[in-house]
C-alpha positions in Angstrom: -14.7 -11.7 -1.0 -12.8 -14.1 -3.6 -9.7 -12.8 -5.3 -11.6 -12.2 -8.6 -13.8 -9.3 -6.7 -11.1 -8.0 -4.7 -8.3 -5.6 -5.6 -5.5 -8.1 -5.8 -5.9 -10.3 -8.9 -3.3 -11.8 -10.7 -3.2 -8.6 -13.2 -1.8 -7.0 -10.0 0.5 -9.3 -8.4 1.7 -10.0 -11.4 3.6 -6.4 -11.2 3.4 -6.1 -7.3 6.8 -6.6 -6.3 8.4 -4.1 -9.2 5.7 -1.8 -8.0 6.4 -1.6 -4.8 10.7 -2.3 -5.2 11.2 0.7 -2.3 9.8 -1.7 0.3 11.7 -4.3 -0.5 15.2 -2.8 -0.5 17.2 -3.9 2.8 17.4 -0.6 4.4 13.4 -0.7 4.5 13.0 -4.6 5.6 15.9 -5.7 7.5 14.6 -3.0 10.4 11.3 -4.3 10.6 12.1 -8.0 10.7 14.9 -6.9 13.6 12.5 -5.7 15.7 9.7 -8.5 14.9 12.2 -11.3 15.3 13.1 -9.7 18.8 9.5 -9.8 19.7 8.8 -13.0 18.6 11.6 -14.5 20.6 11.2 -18.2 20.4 7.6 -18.1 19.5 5.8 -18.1 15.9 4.6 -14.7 14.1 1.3 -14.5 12.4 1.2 -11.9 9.7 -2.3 -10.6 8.4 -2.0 -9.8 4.9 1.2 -11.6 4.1 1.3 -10.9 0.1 3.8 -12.0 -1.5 6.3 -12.6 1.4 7.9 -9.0 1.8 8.3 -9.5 5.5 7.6 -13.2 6.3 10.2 -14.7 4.3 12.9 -13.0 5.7 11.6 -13.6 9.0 11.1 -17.4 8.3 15.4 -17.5 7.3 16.0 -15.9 10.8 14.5 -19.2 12.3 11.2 -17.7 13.5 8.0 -19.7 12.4 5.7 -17.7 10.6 2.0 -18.0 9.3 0.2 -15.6 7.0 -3.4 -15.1 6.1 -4.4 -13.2 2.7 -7.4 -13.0 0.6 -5.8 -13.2 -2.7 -4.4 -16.6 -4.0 -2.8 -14.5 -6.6 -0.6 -12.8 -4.1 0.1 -16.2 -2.1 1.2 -17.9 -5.1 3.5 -15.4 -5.9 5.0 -15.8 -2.1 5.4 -20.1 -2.8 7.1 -19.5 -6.1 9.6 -17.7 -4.3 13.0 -19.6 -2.6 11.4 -20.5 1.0 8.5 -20.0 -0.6 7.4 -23.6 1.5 8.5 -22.4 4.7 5.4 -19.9 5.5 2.0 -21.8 6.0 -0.6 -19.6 4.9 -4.7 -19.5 4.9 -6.3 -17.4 2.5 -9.1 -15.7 3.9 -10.1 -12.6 5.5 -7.9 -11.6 7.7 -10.1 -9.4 10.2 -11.8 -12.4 10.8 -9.9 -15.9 9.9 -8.7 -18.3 12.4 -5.6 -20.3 12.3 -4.8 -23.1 14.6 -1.5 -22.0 17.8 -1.2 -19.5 19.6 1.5 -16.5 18.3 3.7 -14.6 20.0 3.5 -11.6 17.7 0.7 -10.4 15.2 1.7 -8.1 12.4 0.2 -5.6 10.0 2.6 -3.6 7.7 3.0 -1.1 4.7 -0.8 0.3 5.4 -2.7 -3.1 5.3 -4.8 -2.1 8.3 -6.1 0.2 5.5 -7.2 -2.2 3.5 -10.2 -3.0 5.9 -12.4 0.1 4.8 -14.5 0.2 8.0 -14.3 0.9 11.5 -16.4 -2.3 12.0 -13.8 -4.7 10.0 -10.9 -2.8 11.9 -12.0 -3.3 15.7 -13.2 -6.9 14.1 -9.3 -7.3 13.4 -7.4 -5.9 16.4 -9.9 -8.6 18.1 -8.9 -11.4 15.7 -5.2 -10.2 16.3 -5.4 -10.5 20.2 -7.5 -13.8 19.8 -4.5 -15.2 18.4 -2.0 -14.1 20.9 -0.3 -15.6 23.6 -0.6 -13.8 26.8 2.2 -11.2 26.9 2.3 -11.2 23.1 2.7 -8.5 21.1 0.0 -6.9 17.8 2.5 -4.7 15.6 0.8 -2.4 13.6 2.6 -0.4 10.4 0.5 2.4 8.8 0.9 6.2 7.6 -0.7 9.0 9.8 -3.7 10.7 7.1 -1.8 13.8 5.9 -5.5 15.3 5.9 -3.1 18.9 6.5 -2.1 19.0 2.7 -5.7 19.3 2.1 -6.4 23.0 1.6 -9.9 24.2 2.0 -11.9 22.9 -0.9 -9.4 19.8 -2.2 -9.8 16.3 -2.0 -6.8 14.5 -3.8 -3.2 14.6 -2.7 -0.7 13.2 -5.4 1.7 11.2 -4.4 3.6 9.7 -7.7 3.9 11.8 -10.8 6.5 10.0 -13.2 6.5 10.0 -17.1 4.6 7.0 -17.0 2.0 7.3 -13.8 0.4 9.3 -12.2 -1.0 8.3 -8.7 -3.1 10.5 -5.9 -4.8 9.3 -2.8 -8.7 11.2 -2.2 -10.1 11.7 1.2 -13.2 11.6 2.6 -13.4 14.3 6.1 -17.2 12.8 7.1 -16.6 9.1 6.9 -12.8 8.5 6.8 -13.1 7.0 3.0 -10.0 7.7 1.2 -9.0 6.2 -2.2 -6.1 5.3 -4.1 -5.9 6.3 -7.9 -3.2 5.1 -10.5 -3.3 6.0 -13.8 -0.5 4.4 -16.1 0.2 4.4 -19.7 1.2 1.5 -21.2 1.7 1.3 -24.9 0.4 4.2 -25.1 -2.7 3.7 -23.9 -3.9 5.1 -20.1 -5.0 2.2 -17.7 -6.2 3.3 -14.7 -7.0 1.0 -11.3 -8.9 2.7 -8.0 -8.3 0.9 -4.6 -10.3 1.8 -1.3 -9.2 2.3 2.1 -10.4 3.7 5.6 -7.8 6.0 6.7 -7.7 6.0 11.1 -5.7 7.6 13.3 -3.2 6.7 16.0 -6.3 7.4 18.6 -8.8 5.6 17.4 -6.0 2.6 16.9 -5.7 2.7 20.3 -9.1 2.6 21.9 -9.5 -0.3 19.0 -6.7 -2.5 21.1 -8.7 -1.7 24.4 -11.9 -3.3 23.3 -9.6 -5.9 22.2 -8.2 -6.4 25.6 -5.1 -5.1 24.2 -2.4 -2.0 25.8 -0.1 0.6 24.0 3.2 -0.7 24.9 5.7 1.4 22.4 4.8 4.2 19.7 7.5 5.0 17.2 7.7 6.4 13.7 9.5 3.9 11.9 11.2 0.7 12.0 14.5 2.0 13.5 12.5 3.2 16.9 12.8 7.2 16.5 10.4 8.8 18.8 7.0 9.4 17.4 6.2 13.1 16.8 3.4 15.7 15.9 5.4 15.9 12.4 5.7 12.4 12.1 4.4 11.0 8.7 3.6 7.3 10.0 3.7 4.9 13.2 5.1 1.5 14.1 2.3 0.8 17.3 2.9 -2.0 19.3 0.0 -3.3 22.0 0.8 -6.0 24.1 -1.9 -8.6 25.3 -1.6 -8.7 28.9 0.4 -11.7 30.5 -0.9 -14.4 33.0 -0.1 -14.1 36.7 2.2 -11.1 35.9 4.4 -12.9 33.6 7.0 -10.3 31.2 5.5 -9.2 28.4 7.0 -9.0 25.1 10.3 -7.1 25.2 11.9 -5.4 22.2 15.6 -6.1 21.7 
């Protein structure tokens, strides 16, 4: 799918960063790139779905190599304007399915992007990409909400979550196939805009059986960046599935 059919043109990453400002703030980043630096040790990171360099810049100025694949030149362009901008290779492609040349001692998905693959085919196509790429005893890391299908009372579809003066956004679900949807509506100059964007919402579960056809194990399960223990209340999950070493060697460790 080339950037024009997909649901990052430049229109959006144009705005992408402003949008999005509460991920970027250090309290948000500066945990995750902790705890993906430690993993990566001395090794280089692969992200899938780099963007516009939330998480692989940084992680490039702690010394750790890092390579991102993303379908949208319009995102990647924004990430080269920026200061280190040079320092991240990247491919633009698919990432469920693009190869890069190396081998990586971590693999990361953040901020929902396993969501943006809106099959179970193109998800188990990407946990299998992911380990393909890994050295053995490296680490996939794997950011993404869990579906809050309980604020669905019988009969609803569509959970808001932004209501401002100015937009208006809800996510829809789909119980039978897993579909959900994410709905903006903005007014700009008066005038409403709205933009849709698709995803397949999956659950910690199915994640995991996912990383066994993959070859992969669960190695850690928390619900954030900061490593607090994953609960029945918790809202999303940092996973972590380790590719299994050679001969016994240690796996990845987290600092």
């Amino acid at each position: 799918m080339s950037d024009e059919d997909g649901y990052f043109p430049e229109s959006v990453a144009a705005a992408y960063d402003e949008s999005a400002a509460d991920m970027f703030r250090p309290e948000v980043v500066d945990p995750a790139v902790d705890l993906l630096a430690g993993l990566a040790g001395d090794g280089p990171a692969l992200e899938l779905g780099v963007g516009t360099g939330r998480i692989a810049l940084p992680l490039a100025s702690r010394g750790v190599p890092v390579h991102g694949i993303d379908v949208s030149r319009a995102m990647v362009a924004r990430l080269r304007a920026k200061p280190g901008g040079d320092s991240v290779g990247v491919t633009v492609g698919d990432f469920a399915t693009t190869r890069v040349p190396g081998a990586f001692s971590v693999v990361y998905l953040v901020f929902n992007t396993i969501n943006n693959l809106t099959t179970q085919d193109a998800q188990v196509d990407c946990f299998r990409n992911a380990a393909a790429h890994l050295r053995p005893g490296g680490c996939f890391v794997v950011e993404v909400g869990v579906p809050e299908l309980r604020r669905l009372p019988p009969g609803q579809s569509a959970v808001p979550f932004r209501v401002g003066p100015a937009q208006w956004a809800f996510d829809t679900y789909d119980t039978a196939t897993q579909a959900m949807s994410s709905h903006y509506v903005t007014i700009v100059d008066g005038r409403a805009e709205y933009r849709a964007i698709p995803f397949r919402y999956v659950w910690p579960a199915e994640l995991d059986l996912m990383a066994r056809l993959a070859g992969l194990r669960l190695r850690d399960r928390w619900e954030g960046w900061s490593r607090a223990p994953f609960t029945g209340e918790s809202v999303r999950h940092v996973s972590v599935w380790e590719k299994p070493a050679v001969r016994d060697r240690p796996g990845c460790t987290a600092p």
